[in-house]
N, C-alpha and C positions, 0 to 999 in steps of 0.2 A: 307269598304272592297274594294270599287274599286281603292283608293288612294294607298292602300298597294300591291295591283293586278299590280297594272301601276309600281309603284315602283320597285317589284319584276322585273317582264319585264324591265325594263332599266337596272337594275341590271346584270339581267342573258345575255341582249345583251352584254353590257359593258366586259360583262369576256370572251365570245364568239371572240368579235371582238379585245380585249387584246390578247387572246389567240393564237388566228389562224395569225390575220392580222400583230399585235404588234411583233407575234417570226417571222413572216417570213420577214415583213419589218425594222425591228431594231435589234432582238437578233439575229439572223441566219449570218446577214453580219458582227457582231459583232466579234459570236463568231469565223468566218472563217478567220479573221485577225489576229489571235492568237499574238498581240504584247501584250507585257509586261507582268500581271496578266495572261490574255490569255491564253498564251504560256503555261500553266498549264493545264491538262487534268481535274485534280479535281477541280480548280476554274472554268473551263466552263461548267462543270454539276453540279456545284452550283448555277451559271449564271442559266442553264437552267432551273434546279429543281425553282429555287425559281420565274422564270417570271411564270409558270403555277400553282404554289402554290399559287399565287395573283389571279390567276384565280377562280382557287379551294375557296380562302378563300371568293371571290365576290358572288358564288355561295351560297356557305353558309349565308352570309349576304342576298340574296336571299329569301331562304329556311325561314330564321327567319323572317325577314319581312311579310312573305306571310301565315306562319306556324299559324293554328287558337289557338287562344289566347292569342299568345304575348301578355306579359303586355305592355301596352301602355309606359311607362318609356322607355323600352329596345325600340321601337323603333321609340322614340321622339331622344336617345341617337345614333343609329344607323343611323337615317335620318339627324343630325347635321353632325356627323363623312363624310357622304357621300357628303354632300353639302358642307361644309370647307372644305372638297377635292378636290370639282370638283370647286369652287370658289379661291383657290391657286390655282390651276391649270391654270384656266383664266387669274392669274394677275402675275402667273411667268414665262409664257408661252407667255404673250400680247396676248391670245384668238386665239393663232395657232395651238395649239394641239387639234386633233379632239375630248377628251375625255369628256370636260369640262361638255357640256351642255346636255350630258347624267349623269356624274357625279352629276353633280345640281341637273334633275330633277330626279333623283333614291331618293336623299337625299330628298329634297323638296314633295316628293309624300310621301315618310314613314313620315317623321314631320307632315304632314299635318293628315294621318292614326292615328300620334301617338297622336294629341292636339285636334283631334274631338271626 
């Protein structure tokens, strides 16, 4: 329980700090350049919709993780999904990107939830 607890918590920080920090330091100057795609009203609140549907959807991974009962499978499968995430991230990034080692340990804490 507390593996999935911790888990949950890096999780829900992780969509928190995507959320708030990621739109205003990446999408926001993005989308105020309006060059090329841009230049589109409807591709920048597709931009926009879809950087806090990532959010939305990390919450939910969240929620199941934390949620009592989960079959172990769902999130052995969840805690892989979240670690190969934050582990590419690491090595496509060379360990620059702040996300990584919250990614990891979201993953690595539900894996551990889901194999005890």
């Amino acid at each position: 329980m507390i593996w999935t607890g911790l888990s949950s918590a890096f999780m829900a920080a992780a969509a928190l700090v995507h959320s708030l920090l990621g739109y205003r330091r990446l999408i926001a100057p993005l989308l105020r350049s309006r060059d090329g795609l841009l230049a589109d009203a409807l591709v920048r609140r597709i931009v926009r919709f879809a950087w806090h549907a990532t959010s939305v959807l990390m919450l939910v991974s969240a929620a199941a993780v934390s949620w009592p009962g989960t079959p172990k499978a769902l999130l052995t499968v969840i805690g892989a999904a979240w670690l190969a995430t934050g582990l590419f991230n690491a090595a496509y990034t060379k360990g620059r990107h702040i996300a990584w080692p919250v990614l990891s340990a979201a993953g690595l804490c539900a894996l551990i939830g889901g194999l005890a």
